[in-house]
PDB file of N, CA, C and O in Angstrom:
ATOM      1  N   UNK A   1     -96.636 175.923  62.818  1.00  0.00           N
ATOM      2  CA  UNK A   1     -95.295 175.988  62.275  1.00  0.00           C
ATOM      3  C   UNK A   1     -94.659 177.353  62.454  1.00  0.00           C
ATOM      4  O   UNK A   1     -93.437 177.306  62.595  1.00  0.00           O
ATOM      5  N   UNK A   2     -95.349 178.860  62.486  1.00  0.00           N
ATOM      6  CA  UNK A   2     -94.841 179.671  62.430  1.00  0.00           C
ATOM      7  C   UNK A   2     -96.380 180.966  63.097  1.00  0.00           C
ATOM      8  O   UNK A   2     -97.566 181.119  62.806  1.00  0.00           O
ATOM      9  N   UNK A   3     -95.262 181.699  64.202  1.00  0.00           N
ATOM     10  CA  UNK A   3     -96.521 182.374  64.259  1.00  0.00           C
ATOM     11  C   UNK A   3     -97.207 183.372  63.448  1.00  0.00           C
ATOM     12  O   UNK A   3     -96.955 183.469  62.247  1.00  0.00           O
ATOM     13  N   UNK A   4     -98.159 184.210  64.098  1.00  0.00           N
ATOM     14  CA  UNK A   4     -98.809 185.074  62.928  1.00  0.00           C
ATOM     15  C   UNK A   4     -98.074 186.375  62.606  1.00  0.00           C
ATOM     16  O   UNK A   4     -98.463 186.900  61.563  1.00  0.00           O
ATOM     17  N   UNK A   5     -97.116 187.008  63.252  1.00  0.00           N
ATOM     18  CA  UNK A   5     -95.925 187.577  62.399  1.00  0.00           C
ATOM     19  C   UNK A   5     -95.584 187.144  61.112  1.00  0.00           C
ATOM     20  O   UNK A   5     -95.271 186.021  60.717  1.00  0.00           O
ATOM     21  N   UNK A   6     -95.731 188.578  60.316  1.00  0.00           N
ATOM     22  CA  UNK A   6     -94.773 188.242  58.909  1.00  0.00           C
ATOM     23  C   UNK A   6     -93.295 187.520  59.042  1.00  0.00           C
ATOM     24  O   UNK A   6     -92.755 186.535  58.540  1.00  0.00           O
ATOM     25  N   UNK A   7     -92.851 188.786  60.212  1.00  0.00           N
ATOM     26  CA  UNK A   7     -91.611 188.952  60.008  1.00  0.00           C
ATOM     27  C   UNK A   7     -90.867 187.294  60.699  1.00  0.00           C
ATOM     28  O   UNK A   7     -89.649 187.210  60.853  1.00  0.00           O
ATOM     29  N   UNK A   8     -91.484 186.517  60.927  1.00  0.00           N
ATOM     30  CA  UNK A   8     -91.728 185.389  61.425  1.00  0.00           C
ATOM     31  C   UNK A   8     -91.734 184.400  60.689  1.00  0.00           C
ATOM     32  O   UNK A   8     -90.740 183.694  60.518  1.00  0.00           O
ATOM     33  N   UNK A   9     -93.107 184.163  60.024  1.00  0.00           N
ATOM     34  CA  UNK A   9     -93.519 183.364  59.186  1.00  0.00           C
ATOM     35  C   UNK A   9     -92.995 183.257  57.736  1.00  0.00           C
ATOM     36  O   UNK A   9     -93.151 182.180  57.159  1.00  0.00           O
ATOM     37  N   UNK A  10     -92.103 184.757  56.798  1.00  0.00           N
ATOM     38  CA  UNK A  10     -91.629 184.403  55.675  1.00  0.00           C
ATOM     39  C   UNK A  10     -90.493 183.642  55.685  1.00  0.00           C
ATOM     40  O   UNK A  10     -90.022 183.244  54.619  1.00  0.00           O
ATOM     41  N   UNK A  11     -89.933 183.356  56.845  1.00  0.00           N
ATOM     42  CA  UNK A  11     -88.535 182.343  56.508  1.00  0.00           C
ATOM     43  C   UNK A  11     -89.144 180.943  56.652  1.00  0.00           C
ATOM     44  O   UNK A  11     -88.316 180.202  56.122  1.00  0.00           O
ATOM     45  N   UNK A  12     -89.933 180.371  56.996  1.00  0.00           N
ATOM     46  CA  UNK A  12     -90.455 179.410  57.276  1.00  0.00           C
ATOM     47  C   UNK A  12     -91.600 178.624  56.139  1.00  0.00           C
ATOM     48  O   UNK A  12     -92.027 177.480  55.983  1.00  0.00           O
ATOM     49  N   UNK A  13     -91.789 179.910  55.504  1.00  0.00           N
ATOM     50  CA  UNK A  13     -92.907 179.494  54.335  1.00  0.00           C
ATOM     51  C   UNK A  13     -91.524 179.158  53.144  1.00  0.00           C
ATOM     52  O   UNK A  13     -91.547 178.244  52.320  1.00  0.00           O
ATOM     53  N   UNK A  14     -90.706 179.873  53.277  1.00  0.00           N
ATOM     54  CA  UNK A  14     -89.205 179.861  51.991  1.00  0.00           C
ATOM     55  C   UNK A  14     -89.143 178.246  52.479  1.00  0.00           C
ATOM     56  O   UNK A  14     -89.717 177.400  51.795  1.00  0.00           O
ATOM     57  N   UNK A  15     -88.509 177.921  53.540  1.00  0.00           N
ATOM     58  CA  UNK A  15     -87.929 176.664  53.995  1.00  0.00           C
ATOM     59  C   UNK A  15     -89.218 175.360  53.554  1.00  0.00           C
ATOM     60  O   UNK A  15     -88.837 174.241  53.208  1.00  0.00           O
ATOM     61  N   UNK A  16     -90.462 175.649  53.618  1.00  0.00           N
ATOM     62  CA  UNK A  16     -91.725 174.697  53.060  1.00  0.00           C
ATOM     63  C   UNK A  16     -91.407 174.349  51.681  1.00  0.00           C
ATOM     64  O   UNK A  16     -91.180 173.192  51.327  1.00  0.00           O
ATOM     65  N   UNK A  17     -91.394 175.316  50.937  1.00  0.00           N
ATOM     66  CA  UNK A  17     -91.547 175.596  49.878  1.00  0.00           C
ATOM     67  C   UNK A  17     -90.377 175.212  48.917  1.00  0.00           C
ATOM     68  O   UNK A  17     -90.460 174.954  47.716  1.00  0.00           O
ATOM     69  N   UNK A  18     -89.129 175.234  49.814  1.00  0.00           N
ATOM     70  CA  UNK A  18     -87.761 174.767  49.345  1.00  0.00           C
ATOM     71  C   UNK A  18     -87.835 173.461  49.336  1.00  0.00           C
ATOM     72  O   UNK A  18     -87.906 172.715  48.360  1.00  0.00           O
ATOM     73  N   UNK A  19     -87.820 173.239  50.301  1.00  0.00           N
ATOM     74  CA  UNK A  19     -87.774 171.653  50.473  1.00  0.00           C
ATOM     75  C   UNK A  19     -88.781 170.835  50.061  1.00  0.00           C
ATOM     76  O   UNK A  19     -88.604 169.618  50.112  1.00  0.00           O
ATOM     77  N   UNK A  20     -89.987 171.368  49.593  1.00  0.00           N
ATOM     78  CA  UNK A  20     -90.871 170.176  48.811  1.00  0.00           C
ATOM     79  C   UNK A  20     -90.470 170.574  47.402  1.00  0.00           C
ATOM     80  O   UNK A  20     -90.840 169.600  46.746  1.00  0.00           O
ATOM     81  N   UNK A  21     -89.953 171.401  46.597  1.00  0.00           N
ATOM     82  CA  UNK A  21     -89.626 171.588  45.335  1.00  0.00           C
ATOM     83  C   UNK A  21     -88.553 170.499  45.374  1.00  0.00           C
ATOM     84  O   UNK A  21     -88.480 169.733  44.412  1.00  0.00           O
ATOM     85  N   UNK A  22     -87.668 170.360  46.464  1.00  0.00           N
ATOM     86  CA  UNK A  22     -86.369 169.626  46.828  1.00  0.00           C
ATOM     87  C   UNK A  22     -86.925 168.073  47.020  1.00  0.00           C
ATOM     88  O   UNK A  22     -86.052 167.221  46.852  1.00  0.00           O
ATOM     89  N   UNK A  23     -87.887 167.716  47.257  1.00  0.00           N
ATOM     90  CA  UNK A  23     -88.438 166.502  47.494  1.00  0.00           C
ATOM     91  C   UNK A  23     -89.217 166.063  45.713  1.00  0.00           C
ATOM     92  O   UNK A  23     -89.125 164.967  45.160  1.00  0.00           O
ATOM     93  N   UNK A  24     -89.626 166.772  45.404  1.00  0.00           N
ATOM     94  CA  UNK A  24     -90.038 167.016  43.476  1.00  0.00           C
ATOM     95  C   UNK A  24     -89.385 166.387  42.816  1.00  0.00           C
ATOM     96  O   UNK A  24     -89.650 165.515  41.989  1.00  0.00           O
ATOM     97  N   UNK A  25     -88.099 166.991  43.306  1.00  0.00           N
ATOM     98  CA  UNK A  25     -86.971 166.464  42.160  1.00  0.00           C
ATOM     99  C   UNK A  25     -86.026 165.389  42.994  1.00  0.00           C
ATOM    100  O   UNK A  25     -84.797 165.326  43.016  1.00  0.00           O
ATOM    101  N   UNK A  26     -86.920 164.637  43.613  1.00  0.00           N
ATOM    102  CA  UNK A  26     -86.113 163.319  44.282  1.00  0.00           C
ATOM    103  C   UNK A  26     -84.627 164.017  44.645  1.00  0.00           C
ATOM    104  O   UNK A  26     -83.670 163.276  44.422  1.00  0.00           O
ATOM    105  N   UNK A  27     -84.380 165.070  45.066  1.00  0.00           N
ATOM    106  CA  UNK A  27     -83.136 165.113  45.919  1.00  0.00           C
ATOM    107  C   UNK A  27     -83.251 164.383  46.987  1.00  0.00           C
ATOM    108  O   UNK A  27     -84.304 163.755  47.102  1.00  0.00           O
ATOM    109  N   UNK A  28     -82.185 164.254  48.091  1.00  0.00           N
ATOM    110  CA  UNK A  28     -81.925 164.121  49.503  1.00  0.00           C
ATOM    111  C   UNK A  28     -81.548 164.824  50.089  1.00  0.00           C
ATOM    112  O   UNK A  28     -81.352 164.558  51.274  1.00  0.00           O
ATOM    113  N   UNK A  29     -81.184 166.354  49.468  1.00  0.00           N
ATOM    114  CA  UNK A  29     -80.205 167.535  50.224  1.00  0.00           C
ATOM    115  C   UNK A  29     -81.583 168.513  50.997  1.00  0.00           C
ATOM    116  O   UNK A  29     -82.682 168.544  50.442  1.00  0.00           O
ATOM    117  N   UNK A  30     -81.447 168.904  51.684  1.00  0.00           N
ATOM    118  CA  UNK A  30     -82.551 169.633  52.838  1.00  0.00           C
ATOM    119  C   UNK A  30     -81.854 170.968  52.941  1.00  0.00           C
ATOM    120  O   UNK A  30     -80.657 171.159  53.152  1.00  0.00           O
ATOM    121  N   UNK A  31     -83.302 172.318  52.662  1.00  0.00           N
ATOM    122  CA  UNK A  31     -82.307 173.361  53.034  1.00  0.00           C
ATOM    123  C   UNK A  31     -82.931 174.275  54.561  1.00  0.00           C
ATOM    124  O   UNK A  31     -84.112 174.473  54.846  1.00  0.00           O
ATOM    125  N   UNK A  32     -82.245 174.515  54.998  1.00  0.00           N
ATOM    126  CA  UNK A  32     -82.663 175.145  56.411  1.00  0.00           C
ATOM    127  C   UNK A  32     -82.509 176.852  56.551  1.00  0.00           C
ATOM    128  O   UNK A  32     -81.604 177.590  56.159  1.00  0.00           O
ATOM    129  N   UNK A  33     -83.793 177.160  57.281  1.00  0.00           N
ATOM    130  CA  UNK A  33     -83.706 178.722  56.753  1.00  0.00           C
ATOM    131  C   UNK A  33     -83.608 179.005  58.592  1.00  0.00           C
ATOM    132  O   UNK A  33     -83.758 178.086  59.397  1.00  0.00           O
ATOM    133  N   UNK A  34     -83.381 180.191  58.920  1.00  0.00           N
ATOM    134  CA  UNK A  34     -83.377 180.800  60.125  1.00  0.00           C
ATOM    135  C   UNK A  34     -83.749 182.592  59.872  1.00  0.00           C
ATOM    136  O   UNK A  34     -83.595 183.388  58.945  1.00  0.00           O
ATOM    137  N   UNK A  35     -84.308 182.645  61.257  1.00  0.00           N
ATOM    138  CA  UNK A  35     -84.635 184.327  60.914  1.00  0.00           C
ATOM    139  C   UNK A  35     -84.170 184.984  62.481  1.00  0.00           C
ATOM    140  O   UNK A  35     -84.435 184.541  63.598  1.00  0.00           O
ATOM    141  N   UNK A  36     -83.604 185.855  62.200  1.00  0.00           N
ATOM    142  CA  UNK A  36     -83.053 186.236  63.836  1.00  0.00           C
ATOM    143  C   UNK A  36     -83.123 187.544  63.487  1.00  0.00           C
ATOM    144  O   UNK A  36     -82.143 188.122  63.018  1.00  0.00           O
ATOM    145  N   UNK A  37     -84.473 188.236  63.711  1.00  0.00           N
ATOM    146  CA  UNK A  37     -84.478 189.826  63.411  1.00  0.00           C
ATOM    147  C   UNK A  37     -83.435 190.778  64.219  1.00  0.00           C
ATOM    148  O   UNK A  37     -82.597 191.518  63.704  1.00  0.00           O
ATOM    149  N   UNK A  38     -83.638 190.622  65.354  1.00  0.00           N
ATOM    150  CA  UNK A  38     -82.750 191.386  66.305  1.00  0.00           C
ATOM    151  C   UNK A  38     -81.447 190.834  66.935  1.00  0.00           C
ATOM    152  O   UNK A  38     -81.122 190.280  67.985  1.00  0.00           O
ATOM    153  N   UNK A  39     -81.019 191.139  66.100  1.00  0.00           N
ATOM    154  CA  UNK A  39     -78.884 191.007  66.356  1.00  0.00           C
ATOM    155  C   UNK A  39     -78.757 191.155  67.534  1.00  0.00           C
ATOM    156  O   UNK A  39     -79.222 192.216  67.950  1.00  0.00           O
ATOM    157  N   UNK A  40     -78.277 190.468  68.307  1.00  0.00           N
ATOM    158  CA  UNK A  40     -77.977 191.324  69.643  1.00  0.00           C
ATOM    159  C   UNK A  40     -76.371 191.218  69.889  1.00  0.00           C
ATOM    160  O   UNK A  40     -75.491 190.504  69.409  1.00  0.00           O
ATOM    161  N   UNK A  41     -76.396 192.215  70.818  1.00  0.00           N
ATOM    162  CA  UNK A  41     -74.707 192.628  70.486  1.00  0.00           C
ATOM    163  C   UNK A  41     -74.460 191.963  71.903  1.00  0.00           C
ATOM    164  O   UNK A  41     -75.082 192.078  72.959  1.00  0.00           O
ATOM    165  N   UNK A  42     -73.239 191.166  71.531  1.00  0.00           N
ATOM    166  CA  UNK A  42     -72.456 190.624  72.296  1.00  0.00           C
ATOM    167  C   UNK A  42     -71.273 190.918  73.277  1.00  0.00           C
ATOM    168  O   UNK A  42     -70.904 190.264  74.252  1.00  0.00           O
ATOM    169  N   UNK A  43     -70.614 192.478  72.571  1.00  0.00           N
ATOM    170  CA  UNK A  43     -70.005 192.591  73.366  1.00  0.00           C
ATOM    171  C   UNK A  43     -70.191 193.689  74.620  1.00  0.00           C
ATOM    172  O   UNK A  43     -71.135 194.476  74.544  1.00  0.00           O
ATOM    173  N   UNK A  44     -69.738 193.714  75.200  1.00  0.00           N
ATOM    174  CA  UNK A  44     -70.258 194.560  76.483  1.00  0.00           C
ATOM    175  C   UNK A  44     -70.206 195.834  76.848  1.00  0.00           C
ATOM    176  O   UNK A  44     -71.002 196.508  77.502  1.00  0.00           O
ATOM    177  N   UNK A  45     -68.701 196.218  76.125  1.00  0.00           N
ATOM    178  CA  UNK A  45     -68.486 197.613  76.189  1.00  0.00           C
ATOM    179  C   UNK A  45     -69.046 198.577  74.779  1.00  0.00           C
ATOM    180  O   UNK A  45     -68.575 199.666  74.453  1.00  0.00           O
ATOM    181  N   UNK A  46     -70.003 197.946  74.181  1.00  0.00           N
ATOM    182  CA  UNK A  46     -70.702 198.501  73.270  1.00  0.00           C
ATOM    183  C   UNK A  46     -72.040 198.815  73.945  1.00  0.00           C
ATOM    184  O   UNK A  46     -72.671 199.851  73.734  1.00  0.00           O
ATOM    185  N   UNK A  47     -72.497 197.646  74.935  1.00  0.00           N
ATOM    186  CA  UNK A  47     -73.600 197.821  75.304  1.00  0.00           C
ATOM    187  C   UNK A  47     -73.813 199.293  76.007  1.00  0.00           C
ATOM    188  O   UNK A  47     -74.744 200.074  75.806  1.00  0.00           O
ATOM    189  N   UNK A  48     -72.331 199.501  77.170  1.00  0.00           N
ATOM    190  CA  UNK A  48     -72.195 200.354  78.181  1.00  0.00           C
ATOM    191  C   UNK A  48     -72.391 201.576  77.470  1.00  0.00           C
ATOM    192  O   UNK A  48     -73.210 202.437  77.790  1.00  0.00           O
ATOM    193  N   UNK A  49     -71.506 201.630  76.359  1.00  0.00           N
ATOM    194  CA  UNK A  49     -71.894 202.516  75.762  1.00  0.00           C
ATOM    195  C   UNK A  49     -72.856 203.389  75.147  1.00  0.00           C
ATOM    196  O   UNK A  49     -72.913 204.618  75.193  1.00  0.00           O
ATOM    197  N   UNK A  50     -73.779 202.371  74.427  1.00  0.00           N
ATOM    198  CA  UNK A  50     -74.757 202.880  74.042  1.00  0.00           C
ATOM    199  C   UNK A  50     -76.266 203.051  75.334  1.00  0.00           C
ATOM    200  O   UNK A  50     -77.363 203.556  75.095  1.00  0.00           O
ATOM    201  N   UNK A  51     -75.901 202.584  76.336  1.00  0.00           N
ATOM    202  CA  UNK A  51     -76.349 202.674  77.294  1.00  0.00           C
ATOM    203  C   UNK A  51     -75.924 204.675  77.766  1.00  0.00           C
ATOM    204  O   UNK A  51     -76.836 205.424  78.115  1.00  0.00           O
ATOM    205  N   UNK A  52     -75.330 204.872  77.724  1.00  0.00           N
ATOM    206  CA  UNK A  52     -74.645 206.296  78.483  1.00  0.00           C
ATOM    207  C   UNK A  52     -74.732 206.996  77.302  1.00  0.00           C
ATOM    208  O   UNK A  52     -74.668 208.158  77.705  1.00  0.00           O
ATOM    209  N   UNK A  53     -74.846 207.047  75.996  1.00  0.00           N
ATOM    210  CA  UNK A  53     -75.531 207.698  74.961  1.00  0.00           C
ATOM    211  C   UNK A  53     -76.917 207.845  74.746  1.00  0.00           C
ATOM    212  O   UNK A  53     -77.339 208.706  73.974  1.00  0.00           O
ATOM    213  N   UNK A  54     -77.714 207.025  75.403  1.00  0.00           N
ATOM    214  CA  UNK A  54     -78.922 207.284  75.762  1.00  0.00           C
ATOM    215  C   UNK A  54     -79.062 208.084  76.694  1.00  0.00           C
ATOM    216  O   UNK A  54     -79.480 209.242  76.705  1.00  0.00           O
ATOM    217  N   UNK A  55     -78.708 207.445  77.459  1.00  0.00           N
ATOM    218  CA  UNK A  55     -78.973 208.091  79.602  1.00  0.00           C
ATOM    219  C   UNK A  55     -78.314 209.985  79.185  1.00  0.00           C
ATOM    220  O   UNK A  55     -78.822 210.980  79.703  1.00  0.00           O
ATOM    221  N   UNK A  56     -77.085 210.036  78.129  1.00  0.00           N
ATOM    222  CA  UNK A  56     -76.868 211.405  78.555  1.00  0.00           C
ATOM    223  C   UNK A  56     -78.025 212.108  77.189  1.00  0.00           C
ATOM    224  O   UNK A  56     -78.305 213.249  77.556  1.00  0.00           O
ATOM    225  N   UNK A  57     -78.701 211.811  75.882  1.00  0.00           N
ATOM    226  CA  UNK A  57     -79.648 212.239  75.591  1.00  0.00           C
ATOM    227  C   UNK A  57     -80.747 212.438  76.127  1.00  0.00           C
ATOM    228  O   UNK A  57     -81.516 213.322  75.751  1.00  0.00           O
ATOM    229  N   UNK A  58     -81.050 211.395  77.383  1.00  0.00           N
ATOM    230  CA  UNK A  58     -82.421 211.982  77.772  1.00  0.00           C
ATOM    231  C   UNK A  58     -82.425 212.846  79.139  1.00  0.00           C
ATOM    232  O   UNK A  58     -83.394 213.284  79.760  1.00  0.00           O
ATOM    233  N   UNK A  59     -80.929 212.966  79.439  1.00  0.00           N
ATOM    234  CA  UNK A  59     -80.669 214.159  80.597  1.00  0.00           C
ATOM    235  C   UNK A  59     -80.923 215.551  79.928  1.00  0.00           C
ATOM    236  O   UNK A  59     -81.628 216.501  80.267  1.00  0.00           O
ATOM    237  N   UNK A  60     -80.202 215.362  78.994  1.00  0.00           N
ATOM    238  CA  UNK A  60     -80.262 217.285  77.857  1.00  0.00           C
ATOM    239  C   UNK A  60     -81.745 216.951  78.021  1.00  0.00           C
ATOM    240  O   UNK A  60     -82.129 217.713  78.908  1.00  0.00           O
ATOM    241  N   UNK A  61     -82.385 216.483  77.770  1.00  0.00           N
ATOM    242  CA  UNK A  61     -83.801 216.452  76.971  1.00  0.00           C
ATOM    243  C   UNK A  61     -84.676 216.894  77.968  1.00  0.00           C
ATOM    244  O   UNK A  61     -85.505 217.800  77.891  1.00  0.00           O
ATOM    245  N   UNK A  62     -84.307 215.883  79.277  1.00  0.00           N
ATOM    246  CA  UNK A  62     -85.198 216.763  80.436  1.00  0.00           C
ATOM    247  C   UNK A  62     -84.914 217.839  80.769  1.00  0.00           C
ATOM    248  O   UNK A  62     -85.799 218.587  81.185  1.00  0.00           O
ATOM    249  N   UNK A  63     -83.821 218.184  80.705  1.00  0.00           N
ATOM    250  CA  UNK A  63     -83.260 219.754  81.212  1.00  0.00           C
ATOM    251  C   UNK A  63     -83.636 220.594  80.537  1.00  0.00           C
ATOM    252  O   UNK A  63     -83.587 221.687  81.102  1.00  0.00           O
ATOM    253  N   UNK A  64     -84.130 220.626  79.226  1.00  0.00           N
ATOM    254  CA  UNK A  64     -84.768 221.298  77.947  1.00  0.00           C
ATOM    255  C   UNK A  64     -86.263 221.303  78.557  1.00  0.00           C
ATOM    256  O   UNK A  64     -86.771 222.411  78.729  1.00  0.00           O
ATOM    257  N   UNK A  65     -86.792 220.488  78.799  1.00  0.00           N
ATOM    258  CA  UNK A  65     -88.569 220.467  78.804  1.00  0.00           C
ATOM    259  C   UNK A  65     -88.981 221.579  79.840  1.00  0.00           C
ATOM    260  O   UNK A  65     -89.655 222.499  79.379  1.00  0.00           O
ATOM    261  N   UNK A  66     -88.655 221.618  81.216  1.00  0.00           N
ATOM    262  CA  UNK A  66     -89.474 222.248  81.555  1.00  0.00           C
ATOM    263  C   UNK A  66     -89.432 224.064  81.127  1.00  0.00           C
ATOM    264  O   UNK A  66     -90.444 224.762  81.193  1.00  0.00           O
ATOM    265  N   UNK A  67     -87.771 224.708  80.608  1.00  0.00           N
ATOM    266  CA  UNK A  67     -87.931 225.978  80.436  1.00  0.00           C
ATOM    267  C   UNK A  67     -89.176 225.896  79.270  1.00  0.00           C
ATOM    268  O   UNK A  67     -89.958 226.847  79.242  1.00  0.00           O
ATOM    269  N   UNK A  68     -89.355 224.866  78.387  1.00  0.00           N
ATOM    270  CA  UNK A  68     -89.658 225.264  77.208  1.00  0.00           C
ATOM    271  C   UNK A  68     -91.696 225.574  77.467  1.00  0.00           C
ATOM    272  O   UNK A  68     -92.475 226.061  76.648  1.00  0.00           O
ATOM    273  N   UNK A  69     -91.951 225.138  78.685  1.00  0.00           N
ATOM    274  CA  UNK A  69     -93.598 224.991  79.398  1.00  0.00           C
ATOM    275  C   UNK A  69     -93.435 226.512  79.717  1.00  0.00           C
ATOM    276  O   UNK A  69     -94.300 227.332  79.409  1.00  0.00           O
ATOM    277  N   UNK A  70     -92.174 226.864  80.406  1.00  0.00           N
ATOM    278  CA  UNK A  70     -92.223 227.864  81.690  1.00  0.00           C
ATOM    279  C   UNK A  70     -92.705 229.129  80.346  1.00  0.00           C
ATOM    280  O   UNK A  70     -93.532 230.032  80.476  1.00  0.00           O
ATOM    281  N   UNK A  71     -91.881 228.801  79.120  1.00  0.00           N
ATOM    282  CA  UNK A  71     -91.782 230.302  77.890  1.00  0.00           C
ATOM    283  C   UNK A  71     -93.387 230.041  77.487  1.00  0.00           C
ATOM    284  O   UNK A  71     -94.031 231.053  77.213  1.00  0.00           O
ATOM    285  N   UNK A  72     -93.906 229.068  77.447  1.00  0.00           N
ATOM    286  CA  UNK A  72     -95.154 228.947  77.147  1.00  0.00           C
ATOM    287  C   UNK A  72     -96.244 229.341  77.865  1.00  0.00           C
ATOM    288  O   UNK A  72     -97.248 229.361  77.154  1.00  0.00           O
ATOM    289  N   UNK A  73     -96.477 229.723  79.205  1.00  0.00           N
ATOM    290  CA  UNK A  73     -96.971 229.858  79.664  1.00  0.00           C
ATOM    291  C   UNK A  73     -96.976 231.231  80.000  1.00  0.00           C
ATOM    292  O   UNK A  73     -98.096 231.688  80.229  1.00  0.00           O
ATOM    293  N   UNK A  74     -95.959 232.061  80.095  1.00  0.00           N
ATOM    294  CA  UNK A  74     -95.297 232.939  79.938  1.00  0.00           C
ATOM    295  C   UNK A  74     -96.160 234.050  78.526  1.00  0.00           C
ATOM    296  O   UNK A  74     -96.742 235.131  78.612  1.00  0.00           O
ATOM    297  N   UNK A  75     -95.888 233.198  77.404  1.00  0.00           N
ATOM    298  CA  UNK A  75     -96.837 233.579  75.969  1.00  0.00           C
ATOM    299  C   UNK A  75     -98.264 233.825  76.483  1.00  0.00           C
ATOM    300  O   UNK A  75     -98.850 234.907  76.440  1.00  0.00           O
ATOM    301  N   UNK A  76     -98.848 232.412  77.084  1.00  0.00           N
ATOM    302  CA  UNK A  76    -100.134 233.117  76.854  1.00  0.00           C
ATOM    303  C   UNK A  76    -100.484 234.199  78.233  1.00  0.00           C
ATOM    304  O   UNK A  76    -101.528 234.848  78.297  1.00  0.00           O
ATOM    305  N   UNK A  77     -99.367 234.240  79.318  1.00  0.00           N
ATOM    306  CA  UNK A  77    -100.029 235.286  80.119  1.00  0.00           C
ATOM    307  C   UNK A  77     -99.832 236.626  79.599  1.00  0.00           C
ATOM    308  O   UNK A  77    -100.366 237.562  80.195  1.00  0.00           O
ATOM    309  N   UNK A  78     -98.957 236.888  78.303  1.00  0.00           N
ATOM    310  CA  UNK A  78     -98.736 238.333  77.745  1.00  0.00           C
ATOM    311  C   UNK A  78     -99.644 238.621  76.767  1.00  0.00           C
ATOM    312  O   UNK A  78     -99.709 239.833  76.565  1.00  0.00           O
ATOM    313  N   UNK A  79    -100.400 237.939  76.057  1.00  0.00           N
ATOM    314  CA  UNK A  79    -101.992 237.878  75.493  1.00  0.00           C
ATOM    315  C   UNK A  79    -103.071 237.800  76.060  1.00  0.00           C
ATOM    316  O   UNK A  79    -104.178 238.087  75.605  1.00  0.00           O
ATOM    317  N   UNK A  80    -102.708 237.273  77.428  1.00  0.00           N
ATOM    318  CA  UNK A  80    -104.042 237.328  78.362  1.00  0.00           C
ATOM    319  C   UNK A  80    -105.012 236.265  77.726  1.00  0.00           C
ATOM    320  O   UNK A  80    -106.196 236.546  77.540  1.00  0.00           O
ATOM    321  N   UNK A  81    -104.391 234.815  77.336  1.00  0.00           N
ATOM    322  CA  UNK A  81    -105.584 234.206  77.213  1.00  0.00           C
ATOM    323  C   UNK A  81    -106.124 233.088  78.251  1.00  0.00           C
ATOM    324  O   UNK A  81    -107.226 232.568  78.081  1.00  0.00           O
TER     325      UNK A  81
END
């Protein structure tokens, strides 16, 4: 019925559990649960966006890494270790 994910399996144990309390009391009304963890965004120029807010964070980021080896290396040749 549900795989071994929590995040999976608690809407599905609610919906068991609803509906035989709902069957208890001789209703006929059925309740239906859904779980959709990850929203996904529909529109496109959000995507682009957050696409090129990434891509330009991990440009700074590489452009940062290697001075930050070069000062390090730098350290230990002025200690001589």
């Amino acid at each position: 019925m549900c795989s071994a994910e929590p995040i999976n399996c608690f809407p599905m144990l609610v919906n068991i559990l609803s509906n035989t309390f709902l069957r208890l009391f001789n209703s006929t009304a059925r309740i239906r649960v859904w779980s959709q963890p990850f929203y996904g965004i529909q529109n496109l120029e959000i995507k682009s966006d957050i696409f090129f807010i990434c891509l330009s964070y991990l440009l700074i980021l590489a452009a940062g890494l290697p001075p930050h080896f070069a000062v390090s290396s730098m350290e230990d040749y002025k200690v001589k270790s």
